[in-house]
C-alpha positions as CSV (number, residue, x, y, z in Angstrom):
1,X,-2.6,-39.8,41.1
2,X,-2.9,-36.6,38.8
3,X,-0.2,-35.6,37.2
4,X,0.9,-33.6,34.1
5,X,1.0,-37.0,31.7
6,X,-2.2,-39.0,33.1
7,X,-5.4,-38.2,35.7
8,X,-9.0,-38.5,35.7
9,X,-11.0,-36.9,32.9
10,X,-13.2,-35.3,35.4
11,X,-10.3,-33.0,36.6
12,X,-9.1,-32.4,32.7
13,X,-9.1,-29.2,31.0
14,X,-11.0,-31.2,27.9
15,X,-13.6,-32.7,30.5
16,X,-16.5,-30.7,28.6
17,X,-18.9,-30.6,32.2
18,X,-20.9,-27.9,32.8
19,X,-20.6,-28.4,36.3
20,X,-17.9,-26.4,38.6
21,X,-16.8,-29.3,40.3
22,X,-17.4,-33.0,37.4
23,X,-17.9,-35.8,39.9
24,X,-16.4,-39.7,38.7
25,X,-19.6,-41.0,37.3
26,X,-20.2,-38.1,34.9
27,X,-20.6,-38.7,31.2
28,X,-19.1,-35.3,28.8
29,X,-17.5,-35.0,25.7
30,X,-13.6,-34.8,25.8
31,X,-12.9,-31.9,23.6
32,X,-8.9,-32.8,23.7
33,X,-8.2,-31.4,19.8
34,X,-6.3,-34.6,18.7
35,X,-9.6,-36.6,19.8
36,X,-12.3,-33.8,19.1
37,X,-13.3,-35.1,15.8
38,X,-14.4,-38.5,17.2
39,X,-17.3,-37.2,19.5
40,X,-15.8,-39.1,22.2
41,X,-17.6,-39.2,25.6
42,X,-16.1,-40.1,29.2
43,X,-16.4,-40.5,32.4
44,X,-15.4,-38.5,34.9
45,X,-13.2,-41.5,36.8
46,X,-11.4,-42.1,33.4
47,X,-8.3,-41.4,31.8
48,X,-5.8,-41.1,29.4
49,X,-2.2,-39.2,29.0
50,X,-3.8,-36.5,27.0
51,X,-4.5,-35.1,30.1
52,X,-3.7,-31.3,31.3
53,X,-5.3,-30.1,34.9
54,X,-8.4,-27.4,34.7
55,X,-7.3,-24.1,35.8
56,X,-8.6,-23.0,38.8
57,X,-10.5,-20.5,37.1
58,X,-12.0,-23.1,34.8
59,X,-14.2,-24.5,38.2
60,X,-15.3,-20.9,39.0
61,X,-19.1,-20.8,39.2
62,X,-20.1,-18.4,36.5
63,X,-17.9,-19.0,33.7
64,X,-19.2,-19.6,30.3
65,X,-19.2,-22.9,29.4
66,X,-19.3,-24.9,25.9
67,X,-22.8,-26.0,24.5
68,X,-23.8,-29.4,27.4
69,X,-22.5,-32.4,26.2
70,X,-25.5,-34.7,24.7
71,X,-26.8,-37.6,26.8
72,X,-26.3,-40.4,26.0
73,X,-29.4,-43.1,26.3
């Protein structure tokens, strides 16, 4: 369960998706700025207690969103 210490990356503020609503099984980068520099990239059903909830404006369709996150092969 989400909470202000721990929840899935997918519902993160540092989930770098460029979809409105990241589903479990979606790889992004996590752009969290104590982890940023290590290219890291999740999962939408991980987790860690870095985590902070996406504002509600954040899933609006229509917001500019960072460069797509690179796929990974």
């Amino acid at each position: 369960m989400a909470n202000h210490d721990s929840g899935h990356c997918k519902d993160c503020r540092y989930f770098n998706s460029q979809s409105t609503h990241p589903s479990g099984g979606e790889i992004a980068q996590c752009r969290q700025p104590e982890l940023e520099d290590f290219d890291l990239m999740v999962a939408g059903d991980c987790g860690c207690n870095a985590f902070e909830a996406r504002a509600e404006a954040d899933r609006s369709p229509g917001m500019p969103r960072d460069e797509p996150s690179p796929m990974m092969h």
